[in-house]
C-alpha positions as CSV (number, residue, x, y, z in Angstrom):
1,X,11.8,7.9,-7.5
2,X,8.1,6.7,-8.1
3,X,4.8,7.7,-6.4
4,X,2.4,4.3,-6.9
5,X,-1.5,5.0,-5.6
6,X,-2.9,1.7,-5.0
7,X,-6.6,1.0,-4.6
8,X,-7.5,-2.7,-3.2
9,X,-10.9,-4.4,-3.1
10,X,-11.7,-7.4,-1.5
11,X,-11.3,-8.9,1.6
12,X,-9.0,-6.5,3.2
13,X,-10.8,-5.2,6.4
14,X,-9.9,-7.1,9.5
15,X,-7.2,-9.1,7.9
16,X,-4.3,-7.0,9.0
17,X,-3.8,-5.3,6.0
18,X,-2.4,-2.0,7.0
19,X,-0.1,-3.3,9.4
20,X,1.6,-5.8,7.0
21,X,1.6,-3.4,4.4
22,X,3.5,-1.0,6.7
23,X,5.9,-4.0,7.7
24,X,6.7,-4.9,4.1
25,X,6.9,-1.1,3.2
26,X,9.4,0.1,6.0
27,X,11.2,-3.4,5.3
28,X,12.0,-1.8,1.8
29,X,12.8,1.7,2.8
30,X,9.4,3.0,1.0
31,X,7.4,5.8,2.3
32,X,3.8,6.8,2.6
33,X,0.6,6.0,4.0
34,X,-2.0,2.9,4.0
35,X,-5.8,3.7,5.5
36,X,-9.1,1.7,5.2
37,X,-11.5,3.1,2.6
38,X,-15.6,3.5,4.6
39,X,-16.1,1.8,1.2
40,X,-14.3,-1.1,2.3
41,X,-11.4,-1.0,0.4
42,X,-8.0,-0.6,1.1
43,X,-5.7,2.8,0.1
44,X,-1.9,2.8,-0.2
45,X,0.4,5.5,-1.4
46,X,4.3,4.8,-1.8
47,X,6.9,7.1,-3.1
48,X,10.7,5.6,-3.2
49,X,12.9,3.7,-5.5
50,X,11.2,2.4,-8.2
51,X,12.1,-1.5,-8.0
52,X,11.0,-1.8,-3.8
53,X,8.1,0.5,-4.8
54,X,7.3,-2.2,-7.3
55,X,7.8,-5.0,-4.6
56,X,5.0,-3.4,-2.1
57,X,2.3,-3.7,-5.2
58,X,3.0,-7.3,-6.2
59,X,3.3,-7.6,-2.2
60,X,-0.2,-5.8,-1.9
61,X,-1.8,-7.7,-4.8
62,X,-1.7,-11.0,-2.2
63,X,-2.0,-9.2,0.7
64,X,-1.4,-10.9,4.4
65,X,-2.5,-14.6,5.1
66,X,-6.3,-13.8,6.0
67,X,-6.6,-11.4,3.0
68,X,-8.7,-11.8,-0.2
69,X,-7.7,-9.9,-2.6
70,X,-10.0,-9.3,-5.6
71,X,-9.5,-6.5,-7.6
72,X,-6.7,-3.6,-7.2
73,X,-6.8,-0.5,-9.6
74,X,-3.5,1.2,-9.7
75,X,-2.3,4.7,-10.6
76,X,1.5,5.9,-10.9
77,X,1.8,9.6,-10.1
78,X,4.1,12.3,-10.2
79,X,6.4,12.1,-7.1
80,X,6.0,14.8,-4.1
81,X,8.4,13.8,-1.5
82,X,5.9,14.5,1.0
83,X,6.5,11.8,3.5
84,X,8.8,11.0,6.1
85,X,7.9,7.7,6.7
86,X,5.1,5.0,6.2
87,X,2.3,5.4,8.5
88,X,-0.9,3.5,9.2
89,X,-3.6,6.5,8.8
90,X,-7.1,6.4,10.3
């Protein structure tokens, strides 16, 4: 099990971002969250298997159609089995 925390910069407001991401994440049996960042960026955290985990973040580096993705800073963690699901958080 891997815990990936993935930081995206761009455009990813307004594009759909969060409710693709949850698609593709639930589609591969992750969990975690995805919020907008007030900076404007774009915040995931997935725990699961490593290769689906891997999946989301060369998923999340393209984003949806509308999205523009520029820069993405990415940080694997220790694992906390906190989640029970993927959620959209506000």
């Amino acid at each position: 099990m891997v815990r990936i925390y993935i930081q995206l910069y761009g455009k990813v407001h307004g594009v759909g971002f969060r409710y693709h991401t949850r698609n593709e994440a639930s589609k591969l049996e992750l969990v975690g969250y995805v919020k907008n960042r007030t900076d404007g960026s774009v915040e995931i955290i997935v725990e699961g298997d490593e290769d689906p985990a891997r999946q989301l973040l060369a998923w999340a580096r393209q984003g949806p159609p509308a999205a523009q993705v520029e820069r993405v800073e990415v940080v694997y963690e220790i694992p906390t089995d906190e989640f029970g699901t993927f959620s959209i958080e506000r």
